[in-house]
C-alpha positions in Angstrom: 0.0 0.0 0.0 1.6 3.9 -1.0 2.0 5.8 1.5 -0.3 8.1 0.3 -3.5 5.3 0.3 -2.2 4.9 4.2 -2.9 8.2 5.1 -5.9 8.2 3.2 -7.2 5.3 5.2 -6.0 6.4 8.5 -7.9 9.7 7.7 -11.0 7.8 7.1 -10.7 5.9 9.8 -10.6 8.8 12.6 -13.4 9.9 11.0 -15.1 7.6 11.1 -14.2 6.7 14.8 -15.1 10.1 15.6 -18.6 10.1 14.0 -19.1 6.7 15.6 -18.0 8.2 19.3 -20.8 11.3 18.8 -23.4 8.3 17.7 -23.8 9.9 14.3 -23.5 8.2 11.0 -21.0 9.3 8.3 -20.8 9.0 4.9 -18.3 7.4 2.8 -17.5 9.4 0.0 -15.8 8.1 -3.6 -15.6 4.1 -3.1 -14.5 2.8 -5.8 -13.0 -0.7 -5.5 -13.8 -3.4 -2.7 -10.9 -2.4 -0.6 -12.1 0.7 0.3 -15.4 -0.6 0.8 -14.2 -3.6 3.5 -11.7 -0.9 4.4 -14.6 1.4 5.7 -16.9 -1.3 6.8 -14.3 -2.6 8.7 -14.2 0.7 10.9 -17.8 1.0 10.8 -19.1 3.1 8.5 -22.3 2.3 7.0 -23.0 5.0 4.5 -20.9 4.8 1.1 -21.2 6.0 -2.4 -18.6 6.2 -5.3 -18.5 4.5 -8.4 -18.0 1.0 -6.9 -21.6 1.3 -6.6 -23.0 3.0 -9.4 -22.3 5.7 -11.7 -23.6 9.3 -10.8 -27.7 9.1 -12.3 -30.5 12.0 -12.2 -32.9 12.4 -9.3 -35.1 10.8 -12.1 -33.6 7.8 -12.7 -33.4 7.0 -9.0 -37.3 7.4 -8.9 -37.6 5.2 -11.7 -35.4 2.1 -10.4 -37.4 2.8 -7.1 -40.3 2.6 -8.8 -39.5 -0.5 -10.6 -38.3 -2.3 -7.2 -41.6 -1.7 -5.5 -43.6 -3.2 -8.0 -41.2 -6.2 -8.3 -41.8 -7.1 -4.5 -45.5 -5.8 -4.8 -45.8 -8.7 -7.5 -43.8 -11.1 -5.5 -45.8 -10.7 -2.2 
């Protein structure tokens, strides 16, 4: 690991900690590969987004895979 992705995750880490100390919830921003993601999981924080997950979308498109969720578990219940 550079040195540089070791500060990065010791960075991320106190924050985390910190957030986690005051009972609040941060969020993890600009995941991109699954070691960051079991990197941040592994100090607790539950909130990511980055392109590991998805590509940036429109409000709109959001709404629409939403949409389409609901009435694929409506249908299944």
């Amino acid at each position: 690991m550079s040195g540089e992705n070791e500060e990065s995750r010791l960075i991320a880490r106190a924050v985390v900690r910190f957030a986690v100390s005051l009972g609040k919830t941060t969020t993890a921003e600009g995941v991109e590969t699954k070691e960051q993601l079991e990197a941040l999981r592994a100090e607790a924080c539950v909130e990511m987004q980055g392109y590991y997950f998805s590509r940036p979308i429109r409000g709109s498109e959001v709404a629409q895979i939403l949409k389409r969720l609901v009435r694929k578990a409506e249908n299944a219940a």
